[in-house]
py3Dmol code that shows the C-alpha trace and the ligand (Angstrom):
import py3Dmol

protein = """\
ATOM      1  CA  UNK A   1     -93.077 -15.520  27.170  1.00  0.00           C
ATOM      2  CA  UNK A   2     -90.860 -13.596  25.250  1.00  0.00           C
ATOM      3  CA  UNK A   3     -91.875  -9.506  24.827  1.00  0.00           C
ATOM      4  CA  UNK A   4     -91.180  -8.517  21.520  1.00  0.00           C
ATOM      5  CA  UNK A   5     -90.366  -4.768  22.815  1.00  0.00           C
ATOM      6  CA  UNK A   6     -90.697  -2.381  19.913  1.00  0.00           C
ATOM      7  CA  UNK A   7     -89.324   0.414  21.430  1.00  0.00           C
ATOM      8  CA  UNK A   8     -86.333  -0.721  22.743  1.00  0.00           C
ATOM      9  CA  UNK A   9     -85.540  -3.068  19.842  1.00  0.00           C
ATOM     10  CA  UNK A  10     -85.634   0.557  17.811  1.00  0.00           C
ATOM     11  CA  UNK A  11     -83.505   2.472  20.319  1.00  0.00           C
ATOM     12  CA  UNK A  12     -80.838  -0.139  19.613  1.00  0.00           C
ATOM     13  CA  UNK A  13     -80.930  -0.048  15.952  1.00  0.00           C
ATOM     14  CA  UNK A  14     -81.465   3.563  15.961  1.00  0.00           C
ATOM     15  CA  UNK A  15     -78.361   3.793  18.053  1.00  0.00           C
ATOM     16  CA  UNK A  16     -76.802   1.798  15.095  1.00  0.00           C
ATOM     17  CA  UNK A  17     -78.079   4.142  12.471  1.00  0.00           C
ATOM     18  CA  UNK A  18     -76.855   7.035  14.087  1.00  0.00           C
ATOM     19  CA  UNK A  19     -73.300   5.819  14.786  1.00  0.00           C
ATOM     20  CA  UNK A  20     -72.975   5.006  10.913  1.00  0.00           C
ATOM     21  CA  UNK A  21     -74.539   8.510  10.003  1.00  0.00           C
ATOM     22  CA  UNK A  22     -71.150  10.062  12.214  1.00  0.00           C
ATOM     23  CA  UNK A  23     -68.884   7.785  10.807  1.00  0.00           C
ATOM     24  CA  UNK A  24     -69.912   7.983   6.677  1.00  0.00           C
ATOM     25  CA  UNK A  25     -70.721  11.854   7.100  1.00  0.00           C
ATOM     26  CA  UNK A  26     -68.454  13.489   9.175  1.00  0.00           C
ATOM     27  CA  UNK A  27     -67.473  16.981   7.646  1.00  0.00           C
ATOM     28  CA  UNK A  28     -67.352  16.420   4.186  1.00  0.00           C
ATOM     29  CA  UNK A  29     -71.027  14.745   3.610  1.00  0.00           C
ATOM     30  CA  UNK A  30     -74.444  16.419   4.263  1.00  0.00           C
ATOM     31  CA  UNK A  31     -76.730  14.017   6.320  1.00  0.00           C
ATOM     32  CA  UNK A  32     -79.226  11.655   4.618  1.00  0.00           C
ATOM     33  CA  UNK A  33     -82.866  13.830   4.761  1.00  0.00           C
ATOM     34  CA  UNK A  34     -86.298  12.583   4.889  1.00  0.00           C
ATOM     35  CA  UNK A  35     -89.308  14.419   3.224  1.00  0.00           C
ATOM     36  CA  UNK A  36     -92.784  13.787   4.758  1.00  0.00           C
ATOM     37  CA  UNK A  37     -95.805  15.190   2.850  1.00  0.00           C
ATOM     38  CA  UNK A  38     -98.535  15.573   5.335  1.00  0.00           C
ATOM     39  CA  UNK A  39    -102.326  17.000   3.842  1.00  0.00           C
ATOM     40  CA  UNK A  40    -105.271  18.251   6.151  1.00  0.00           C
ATOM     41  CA  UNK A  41    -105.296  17.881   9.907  1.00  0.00           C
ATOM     42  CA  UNK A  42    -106.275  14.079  10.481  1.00  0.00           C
ATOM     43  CA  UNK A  43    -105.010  13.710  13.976  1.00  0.00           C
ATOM     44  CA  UNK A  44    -103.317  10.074  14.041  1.00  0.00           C
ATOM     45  CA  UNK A  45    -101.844  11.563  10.040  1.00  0.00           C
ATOM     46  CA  UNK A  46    -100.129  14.202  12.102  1.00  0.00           C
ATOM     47  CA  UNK A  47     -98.745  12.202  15.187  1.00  0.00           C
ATOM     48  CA  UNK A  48     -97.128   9.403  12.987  1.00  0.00           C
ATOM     49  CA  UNK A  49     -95.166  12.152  10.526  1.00  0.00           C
ATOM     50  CA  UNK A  50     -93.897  14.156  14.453  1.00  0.00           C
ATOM     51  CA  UNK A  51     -93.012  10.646  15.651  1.00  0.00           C
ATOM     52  CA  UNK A  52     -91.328   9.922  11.781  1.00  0.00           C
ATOM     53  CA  UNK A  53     -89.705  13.547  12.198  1.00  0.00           C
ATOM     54  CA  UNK A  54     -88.729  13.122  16.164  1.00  0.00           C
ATOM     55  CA  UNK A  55     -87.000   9.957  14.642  1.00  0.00           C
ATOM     56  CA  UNK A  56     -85.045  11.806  12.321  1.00  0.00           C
ATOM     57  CA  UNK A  57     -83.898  13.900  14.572  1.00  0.00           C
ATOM     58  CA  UNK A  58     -82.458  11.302  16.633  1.00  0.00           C
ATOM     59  CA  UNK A  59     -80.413   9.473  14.428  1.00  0.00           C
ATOM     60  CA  UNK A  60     -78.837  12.563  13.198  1.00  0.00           C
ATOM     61  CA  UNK A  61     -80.918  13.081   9.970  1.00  0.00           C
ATOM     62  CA  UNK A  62     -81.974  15.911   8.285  1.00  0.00           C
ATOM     63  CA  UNK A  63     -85.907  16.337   7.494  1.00  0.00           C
ATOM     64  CA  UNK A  64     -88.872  18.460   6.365  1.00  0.00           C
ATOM     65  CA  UNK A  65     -92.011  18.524   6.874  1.00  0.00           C
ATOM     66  CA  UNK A  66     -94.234  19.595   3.984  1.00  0.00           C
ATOM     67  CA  UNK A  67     -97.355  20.806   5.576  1.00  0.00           C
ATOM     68  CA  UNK A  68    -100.460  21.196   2.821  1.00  0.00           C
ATOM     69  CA  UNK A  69    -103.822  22.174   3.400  1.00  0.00           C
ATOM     70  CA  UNK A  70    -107.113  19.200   2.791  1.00  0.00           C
ATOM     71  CA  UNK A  71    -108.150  21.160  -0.154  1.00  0.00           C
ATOM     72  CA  UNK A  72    -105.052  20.844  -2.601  1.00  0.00           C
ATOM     73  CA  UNK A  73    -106.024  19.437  -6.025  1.00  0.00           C
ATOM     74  CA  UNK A  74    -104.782  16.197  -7.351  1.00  0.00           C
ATOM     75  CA  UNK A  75    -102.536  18.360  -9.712  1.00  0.00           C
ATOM     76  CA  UNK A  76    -100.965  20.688  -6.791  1.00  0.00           C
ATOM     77  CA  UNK A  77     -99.934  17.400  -5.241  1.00  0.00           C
ATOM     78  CA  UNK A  78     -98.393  16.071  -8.209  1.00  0.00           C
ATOM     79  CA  UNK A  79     -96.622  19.023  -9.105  1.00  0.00           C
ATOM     80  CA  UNK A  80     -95.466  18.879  -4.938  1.00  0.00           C
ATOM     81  CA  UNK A  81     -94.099  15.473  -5.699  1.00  0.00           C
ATOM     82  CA  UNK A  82     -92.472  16.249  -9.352  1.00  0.00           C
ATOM     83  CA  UNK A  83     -90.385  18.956  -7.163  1.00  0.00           C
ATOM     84  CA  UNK A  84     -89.406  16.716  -4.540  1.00  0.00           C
ATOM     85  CA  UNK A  85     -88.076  14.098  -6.756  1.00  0.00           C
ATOM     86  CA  UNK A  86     -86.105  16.780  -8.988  1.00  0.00           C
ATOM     87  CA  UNK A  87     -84.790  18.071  -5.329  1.00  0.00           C
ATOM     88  CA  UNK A  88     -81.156  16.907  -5.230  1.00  0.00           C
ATOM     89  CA  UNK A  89     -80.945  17.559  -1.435  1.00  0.00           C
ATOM     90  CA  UNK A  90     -84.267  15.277  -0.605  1.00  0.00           C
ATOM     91  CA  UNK A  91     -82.883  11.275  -0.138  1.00  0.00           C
ATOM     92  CA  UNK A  92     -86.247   9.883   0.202  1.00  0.00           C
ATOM     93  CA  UNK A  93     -89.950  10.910   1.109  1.00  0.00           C
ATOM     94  CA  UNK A  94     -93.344  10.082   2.139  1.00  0.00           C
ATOM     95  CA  UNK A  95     -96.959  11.208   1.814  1.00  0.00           C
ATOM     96  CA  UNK A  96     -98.866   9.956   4.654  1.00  0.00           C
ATOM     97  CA  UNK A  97    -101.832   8.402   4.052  1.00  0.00           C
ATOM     98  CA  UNK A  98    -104.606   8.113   4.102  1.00  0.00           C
ATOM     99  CA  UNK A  99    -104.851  11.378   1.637  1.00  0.00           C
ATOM    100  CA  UNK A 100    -108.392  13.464   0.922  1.00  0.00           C
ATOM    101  CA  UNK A 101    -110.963  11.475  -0.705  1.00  0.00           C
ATOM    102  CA  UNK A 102    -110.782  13.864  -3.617  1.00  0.00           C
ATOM    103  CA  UNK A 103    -107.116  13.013  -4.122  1.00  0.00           C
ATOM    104  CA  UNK A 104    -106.241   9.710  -5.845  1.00  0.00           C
ATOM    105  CA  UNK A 105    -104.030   7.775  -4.083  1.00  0.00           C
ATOM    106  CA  UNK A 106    -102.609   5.846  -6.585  1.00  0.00           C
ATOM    107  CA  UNK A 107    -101.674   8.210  -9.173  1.00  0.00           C
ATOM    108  CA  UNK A 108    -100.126   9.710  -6.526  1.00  0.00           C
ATOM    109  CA  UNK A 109     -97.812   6.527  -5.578  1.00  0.00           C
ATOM    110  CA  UNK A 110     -97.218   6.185  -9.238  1.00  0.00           C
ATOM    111  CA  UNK A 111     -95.835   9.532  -9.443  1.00  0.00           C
ATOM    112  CA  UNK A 112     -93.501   8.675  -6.657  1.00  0.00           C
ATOM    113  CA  UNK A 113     -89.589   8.419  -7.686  1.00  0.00           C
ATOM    114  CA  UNK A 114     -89.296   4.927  -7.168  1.00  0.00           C
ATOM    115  CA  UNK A 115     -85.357   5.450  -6.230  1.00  0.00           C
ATOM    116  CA  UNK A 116     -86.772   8.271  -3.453  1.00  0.00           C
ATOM    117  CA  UNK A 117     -89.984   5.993  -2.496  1.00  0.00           C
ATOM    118  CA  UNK A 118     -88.656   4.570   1.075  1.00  0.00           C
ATOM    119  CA  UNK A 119     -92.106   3.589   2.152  1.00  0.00           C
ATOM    120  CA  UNK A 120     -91.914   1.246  -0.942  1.00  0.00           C
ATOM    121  CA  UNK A 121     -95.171   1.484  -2.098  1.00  0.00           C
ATOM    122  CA  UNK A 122     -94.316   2.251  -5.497  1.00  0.00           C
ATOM    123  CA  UNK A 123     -95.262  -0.941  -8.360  1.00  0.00           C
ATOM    124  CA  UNK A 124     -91.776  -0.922  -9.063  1.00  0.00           C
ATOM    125  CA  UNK A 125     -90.319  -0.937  -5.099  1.00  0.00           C
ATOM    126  CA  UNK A 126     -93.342  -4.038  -4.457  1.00  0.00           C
ATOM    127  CA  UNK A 127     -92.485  -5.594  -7.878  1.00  0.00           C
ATOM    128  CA  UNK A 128     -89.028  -5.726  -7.105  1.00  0.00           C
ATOM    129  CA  UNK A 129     -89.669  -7.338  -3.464  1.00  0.00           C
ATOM    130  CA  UNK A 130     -91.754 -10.106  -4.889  1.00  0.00           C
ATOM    131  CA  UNK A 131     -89.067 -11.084  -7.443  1.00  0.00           C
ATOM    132  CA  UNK A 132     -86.296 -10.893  -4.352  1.00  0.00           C
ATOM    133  CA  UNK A 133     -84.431  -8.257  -6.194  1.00  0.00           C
ATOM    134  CA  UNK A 134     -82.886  -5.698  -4.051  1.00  0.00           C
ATOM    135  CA  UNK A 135     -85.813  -2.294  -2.973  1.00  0.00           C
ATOM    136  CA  UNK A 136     -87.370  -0.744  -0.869  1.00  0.00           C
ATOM    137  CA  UNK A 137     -89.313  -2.963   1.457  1.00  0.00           C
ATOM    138  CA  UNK A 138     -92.295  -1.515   2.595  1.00  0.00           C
ATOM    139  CA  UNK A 139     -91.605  -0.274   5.966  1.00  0.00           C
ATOM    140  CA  UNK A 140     -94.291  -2.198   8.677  1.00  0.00           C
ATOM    141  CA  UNK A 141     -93.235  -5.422   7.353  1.00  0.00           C
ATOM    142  CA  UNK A 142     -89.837  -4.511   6.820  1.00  0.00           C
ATOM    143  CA  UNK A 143     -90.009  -3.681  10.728  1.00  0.00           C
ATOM    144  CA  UNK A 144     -91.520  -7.151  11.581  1.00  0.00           C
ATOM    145  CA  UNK A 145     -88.826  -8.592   9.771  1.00  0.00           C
ATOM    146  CA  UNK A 146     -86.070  -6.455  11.413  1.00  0.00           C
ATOM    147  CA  UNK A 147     -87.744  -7.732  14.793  1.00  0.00           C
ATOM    148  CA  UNK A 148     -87.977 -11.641  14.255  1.00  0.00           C
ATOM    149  CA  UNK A 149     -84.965 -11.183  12.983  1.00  0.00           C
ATOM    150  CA  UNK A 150     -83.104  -9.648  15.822  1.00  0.00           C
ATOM    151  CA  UNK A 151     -85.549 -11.971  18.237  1.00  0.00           C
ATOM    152  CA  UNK A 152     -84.302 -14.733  16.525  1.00  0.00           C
ATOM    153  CA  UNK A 153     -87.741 -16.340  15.852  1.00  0.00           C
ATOM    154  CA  UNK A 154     -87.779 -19.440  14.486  1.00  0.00           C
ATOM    155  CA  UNK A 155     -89.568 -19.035  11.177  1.00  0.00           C
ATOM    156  CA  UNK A 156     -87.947 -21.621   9.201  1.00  0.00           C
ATOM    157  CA  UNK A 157     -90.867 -24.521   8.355  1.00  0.00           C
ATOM    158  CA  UNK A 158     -92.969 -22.589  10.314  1.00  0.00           C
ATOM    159  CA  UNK A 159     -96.801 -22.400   9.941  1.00  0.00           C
ATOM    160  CA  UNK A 160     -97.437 -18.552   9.562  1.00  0.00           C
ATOM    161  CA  UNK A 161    -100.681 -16.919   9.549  1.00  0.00           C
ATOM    162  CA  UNK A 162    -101.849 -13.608   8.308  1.00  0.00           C
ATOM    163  CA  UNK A 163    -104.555 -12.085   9.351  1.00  0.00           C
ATOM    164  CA  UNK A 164    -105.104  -9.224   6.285  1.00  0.00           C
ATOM    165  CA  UNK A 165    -104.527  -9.123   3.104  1.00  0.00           C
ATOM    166  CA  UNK A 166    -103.367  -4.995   2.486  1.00  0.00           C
ATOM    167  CA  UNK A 167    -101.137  -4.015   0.110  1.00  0.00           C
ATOM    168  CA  UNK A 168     -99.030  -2.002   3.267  1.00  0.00           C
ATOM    169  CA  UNK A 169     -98.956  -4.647   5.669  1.00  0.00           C
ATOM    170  CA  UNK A 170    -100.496  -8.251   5.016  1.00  0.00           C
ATOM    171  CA  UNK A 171     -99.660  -9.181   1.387  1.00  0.00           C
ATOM    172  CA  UNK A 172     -96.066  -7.777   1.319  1.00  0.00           C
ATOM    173  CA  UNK A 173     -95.744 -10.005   4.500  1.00  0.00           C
ATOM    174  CA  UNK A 174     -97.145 -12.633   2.764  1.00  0.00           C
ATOM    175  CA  UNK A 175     -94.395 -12.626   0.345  1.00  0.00           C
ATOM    176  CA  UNK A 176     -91.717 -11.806   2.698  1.00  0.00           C
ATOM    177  CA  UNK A 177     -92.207 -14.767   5.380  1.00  0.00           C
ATOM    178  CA  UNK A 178     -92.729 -16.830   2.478  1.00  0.00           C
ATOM    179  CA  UNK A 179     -89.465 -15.780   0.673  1.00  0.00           C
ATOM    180  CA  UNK A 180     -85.980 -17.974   0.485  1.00  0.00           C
ATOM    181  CA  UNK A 181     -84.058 -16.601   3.128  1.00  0.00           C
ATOM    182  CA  UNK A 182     -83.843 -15.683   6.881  1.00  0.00           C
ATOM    183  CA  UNK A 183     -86.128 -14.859   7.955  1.00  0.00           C
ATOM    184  CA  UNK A 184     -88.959 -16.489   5.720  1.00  0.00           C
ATOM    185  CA  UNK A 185     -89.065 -20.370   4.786  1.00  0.00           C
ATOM    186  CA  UNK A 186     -92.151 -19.979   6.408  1.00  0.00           C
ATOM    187  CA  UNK A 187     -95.397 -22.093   5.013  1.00  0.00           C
ATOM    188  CA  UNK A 188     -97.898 -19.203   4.534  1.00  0.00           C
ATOM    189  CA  UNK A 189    -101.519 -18.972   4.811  1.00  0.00           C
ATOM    190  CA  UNK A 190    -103.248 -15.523   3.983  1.00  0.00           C
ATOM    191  CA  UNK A 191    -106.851 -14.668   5.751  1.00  0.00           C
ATOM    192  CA  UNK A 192    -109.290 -12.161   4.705  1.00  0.00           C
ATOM    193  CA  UNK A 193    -112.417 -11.072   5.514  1.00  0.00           C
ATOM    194  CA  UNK A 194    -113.978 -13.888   3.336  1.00  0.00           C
ATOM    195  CA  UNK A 195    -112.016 -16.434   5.123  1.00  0.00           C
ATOM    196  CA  UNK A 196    -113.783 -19.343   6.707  1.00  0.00           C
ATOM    197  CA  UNK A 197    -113.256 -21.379   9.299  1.00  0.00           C
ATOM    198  CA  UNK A 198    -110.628 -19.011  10.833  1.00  0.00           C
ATOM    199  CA  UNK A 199    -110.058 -20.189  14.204  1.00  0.00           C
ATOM    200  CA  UNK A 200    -109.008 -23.384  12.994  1.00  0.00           C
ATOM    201  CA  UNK A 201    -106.522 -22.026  10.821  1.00  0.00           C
ATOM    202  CA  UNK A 202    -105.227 -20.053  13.471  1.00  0.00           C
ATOM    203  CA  UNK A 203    -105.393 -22.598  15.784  1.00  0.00           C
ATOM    204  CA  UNK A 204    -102.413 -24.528  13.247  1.00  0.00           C
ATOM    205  CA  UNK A 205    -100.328 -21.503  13.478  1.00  0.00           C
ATOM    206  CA  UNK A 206     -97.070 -21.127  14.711  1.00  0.00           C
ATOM    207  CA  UNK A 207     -96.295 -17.425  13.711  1.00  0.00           C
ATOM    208  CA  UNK A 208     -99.733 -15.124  13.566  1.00  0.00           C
ATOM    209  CA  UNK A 209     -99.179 -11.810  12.282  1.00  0.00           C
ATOM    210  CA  UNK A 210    -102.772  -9.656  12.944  1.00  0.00           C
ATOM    211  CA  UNK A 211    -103.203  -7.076  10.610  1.00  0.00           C
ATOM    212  CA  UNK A 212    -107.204  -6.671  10.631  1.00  0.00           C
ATOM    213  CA  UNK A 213    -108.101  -3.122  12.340  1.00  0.00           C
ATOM    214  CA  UNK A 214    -110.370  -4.747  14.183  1.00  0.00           C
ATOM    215  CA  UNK A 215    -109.323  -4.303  18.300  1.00  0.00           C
ATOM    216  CA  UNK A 216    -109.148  -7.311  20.172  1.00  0.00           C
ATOM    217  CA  UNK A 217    -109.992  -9.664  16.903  1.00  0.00           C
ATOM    218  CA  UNK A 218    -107.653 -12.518  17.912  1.00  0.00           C
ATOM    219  CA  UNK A 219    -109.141 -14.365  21.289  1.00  0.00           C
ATOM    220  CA  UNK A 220    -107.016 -16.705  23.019  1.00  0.00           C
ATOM    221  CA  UNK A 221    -109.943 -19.719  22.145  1.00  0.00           C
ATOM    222  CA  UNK A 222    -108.135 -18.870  18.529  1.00  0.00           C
ATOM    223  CA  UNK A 223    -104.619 -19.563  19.397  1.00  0.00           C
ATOM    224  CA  UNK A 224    -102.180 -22.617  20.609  1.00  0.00           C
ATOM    225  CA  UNK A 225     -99.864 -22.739  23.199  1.00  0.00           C
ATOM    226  CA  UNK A 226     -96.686 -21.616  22.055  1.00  0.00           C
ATOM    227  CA  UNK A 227     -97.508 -19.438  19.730  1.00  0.00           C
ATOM    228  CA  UNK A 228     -96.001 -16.440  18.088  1.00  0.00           C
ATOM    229  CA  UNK A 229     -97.540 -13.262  17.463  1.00  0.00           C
ATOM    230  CA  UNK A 230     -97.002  -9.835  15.747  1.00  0.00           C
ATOM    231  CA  UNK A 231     -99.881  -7.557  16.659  1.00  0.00           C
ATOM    232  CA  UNK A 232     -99.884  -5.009  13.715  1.00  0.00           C
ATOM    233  CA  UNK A 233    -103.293  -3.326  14.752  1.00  0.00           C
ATOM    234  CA  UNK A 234    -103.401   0.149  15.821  1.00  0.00           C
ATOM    235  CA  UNK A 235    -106.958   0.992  17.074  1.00  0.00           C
ATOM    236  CA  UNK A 236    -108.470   3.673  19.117  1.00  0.00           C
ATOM    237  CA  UNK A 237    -111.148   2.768  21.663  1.00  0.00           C
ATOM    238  CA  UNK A 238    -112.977   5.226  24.051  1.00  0.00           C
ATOM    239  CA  UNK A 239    -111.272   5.438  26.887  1.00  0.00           C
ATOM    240  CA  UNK A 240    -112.648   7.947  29.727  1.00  0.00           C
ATOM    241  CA  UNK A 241    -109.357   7.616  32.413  1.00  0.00           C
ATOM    242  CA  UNK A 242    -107.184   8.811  29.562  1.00  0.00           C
ATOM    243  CA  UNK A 243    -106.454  12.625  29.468  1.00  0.00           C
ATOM    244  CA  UNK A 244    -106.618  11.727  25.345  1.00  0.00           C
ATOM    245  CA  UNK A 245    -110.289  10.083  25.366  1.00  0.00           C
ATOM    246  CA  UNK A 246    -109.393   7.041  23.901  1.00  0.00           C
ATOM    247  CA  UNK A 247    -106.332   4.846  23.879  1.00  0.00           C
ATOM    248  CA  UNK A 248    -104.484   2.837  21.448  1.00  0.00           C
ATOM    249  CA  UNK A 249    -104.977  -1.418  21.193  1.00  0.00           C
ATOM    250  CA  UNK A 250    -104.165  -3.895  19.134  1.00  0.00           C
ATOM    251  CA  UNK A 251    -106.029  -6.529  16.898  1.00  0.00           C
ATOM    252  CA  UNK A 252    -104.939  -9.230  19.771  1.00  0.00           C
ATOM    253  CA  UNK A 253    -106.553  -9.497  22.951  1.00  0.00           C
ATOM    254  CA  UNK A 254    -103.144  -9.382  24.877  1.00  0.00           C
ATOM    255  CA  UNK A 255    -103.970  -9.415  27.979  1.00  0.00           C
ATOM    256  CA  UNK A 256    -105.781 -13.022  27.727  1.00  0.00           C
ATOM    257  CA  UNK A 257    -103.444 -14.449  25.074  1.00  0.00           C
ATOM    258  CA  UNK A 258    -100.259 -13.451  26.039  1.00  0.00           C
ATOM    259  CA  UNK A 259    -100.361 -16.607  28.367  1.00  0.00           C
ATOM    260  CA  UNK A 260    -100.189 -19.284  25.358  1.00  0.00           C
ATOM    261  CA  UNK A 261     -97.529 -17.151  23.551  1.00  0.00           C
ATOM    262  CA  UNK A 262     -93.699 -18.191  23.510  1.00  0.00           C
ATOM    263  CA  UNK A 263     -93.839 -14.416  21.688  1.00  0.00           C
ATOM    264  CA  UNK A 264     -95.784 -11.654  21.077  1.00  0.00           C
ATOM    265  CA  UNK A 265     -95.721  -7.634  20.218  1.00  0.00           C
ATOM    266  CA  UNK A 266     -97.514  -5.363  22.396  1.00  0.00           C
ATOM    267  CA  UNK A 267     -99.669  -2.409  21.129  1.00  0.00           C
ATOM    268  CA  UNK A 268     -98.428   0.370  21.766  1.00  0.00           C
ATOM    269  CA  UNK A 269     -94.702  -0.467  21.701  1.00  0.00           C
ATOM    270  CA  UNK A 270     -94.509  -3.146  19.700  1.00  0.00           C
ATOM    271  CA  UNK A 271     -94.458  -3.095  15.437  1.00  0.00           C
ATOM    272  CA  UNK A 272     -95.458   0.727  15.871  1.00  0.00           C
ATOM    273  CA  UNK A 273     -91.602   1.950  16.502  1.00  0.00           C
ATOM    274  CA  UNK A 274     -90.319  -0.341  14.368  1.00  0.00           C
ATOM    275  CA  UNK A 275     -92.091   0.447  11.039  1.00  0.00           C
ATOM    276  CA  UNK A 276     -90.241   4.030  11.959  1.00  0.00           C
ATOM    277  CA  UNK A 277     -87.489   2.188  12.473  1.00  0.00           C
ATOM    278  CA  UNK A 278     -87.636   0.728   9.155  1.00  0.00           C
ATOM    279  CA  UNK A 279     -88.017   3.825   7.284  1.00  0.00           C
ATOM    280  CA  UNK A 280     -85.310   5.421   8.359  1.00  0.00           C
ATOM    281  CA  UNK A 281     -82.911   2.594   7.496  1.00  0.00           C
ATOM    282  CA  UNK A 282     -84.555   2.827   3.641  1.00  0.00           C
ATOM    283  CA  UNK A 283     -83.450   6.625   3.887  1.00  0.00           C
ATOM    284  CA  UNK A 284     -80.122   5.204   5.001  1.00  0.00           C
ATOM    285  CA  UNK A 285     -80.206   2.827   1.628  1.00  0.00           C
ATOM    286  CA  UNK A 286     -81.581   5.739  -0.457  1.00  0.00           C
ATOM    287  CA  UNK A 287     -79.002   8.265   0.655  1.00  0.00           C
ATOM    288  CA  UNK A 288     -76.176   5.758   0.139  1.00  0.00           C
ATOM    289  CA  UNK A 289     -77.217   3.935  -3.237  1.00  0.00           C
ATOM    290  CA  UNK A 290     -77.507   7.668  -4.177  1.00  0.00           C
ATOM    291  CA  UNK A 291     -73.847   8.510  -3.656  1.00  0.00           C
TER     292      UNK A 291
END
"""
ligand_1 = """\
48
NDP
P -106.949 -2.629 5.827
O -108.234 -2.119 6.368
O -106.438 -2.118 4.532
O -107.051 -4.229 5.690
C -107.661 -5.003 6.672
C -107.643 -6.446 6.236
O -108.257 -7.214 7.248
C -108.409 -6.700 4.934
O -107.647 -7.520 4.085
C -109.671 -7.408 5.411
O -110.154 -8.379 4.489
C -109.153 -8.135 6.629
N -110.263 -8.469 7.523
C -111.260 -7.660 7.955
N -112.117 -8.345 8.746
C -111.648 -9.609 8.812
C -112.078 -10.807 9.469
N -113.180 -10.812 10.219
N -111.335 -11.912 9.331
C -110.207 -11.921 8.590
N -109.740 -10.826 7.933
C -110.448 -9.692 8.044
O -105.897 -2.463 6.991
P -104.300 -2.223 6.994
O -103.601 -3.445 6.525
O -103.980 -0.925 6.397
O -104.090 -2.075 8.573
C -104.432 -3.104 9.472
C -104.189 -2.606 10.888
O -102.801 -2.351 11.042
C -104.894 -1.292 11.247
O -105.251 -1.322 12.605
C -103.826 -0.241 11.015
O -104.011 0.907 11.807
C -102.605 -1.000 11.458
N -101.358 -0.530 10.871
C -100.311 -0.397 11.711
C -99.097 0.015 11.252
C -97.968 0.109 12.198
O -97.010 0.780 11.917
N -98.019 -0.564 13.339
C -98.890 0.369 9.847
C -100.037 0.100 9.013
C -101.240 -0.317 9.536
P -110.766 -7.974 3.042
O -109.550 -7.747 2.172
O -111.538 -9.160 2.644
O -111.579 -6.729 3.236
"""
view = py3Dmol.view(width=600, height=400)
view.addModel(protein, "pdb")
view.setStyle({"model": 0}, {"cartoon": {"style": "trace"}})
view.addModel(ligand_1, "xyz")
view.setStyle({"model": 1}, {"stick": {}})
view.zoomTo()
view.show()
């Protein structure tokens, strides 16, 4: 069974990232720099834009952190993100969701410069990926590309199925492993919540990609030997040994599936530091399509 290690799968291509940051800006170029919009004080909001920031850092980017308080109006936010697009020094950005139910999210996105949007969320950024022109990609399935890619998994004429149907994680996969080129050529089946008969779709899958929210969704009954899996899940469960409280899992039960896997992506570690990963190469692609 193959570990599809997250983390050190970033620290390589992070490595990469940062060498080519040295080489293109030496002393004549400012670095590429990352924006993160981060409103109120959700706790998991704030430890994904330090992790996104701590990133930054490493590879030699520049980056702010724009820190606003859970009662800014919808049209203090938009003016926010009118400023940050006009800012010539700002490559690309991101406001972290999920945002204050009094905020709508989608004006928001649509508001987004779709040249600056390196989570690719924007209509134009998704639009773009589903007609195979070049974009942003959004940046968790851009990271599960990046790491069947570098994995070399066999996805060719594969069976793949995806658990979720999101428009962050499991339709833009949809499209992707479904797409003309390597990796995709994969024969795609979506699940939802309405799906039925799951565990015999699952059960005909070569590739799974679990994208529910729902910890320890996919049993090992549900899967056949030889499988490959990319745990996407991020869950908190009570846990009273941790110094935290609780502790993070995935929508796999790893421990009693890893087993029947030829691959799979642990939680923590796994799809986590590579959708980071992924972001900062499209602030790499939005400094340098910029110049
Ligand atoms: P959403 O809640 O937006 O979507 C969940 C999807 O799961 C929905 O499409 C839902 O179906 C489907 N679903 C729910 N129950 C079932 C079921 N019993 N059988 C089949 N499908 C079901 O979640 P996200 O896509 O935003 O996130 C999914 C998980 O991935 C979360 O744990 C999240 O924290 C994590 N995540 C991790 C990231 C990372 O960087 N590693 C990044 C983004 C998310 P329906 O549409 O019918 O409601």
């Amino acid at each position: 069974m193959i570990l599809l290690d997250g983390n050190k799968l970033s620290e390589i291509i992070r490595k990469e990232i940062a060498i080519r940051v040295i080489d293109f800006c030496g002393k004549d170029h400012r670095p590429p720099h990352l924006a993160a919009v981060l409103v109120g004080n959700n706790p998991a909001s704030q430890a994904y834009v330090r992790n996104k920031i701590k990133a930054c850092e490493e590879v030699g980017f520049a980056s702010t952190l724009i820190k606003k308080p859970e009662s800014i109006s919808q049209s203090e936010l938009l003016n926010l993100i009118d400023s940050i697009n006009e800012d010539p020094l700002i490559d690309g950005y991101i406001v972290q969701l999920p945002v204050p139910r009094h905020i709508d999210e989608v004006e928001i996105n649509l508001r987004i410069d779709p040249n600056k949007d390196v989570d690719g969320f924007h209509p134009n950024n998704f639009g773009r990926m589903a007609l195979g022109l070049s974009s942003f990609l959004p940046a968790t399935p851009m990271g599960i590309m990046m790491m069947l890619d570098r994995y070399q998994i066999p996805t060719d004429g594969k069976h793949c199925v995806v658990l979720g149907r999101s428009n962050i994680v499991g339709t833009p996969i949809t499209l992707l492993m479904s797409k003309k080129s390597k990796p995709g050529n994969a024969t795609v089946t979506i699940a939802h919540s309405r799906t039925q008969n799951l565990s015999q779709i699952t059960r005909s899958a070569d590739i799974i990609i679990a994208a529910l929210g729902i910890p320890y969704f996919v049993k090992a009954d549900m899967v056949s030997d030889g499988v490959c899996i990319i745990d996407v899940g991020i869950n908190r469960i009570d846990d009273a040994n941790s110094s935290k409280g609780y502790r993070l899992v995935g929508d796999v039960d790893f421990e009693n599936v890893k087993h029947k896997c030829s691959a799979i992506s642990p939680v923590p570690g796994g799809v986590g530091p590579m959708t980071i990963t992924a972001l900062l190469e499209n602030t790499w692609k939005a400094f340098r399509e910029k110049k």
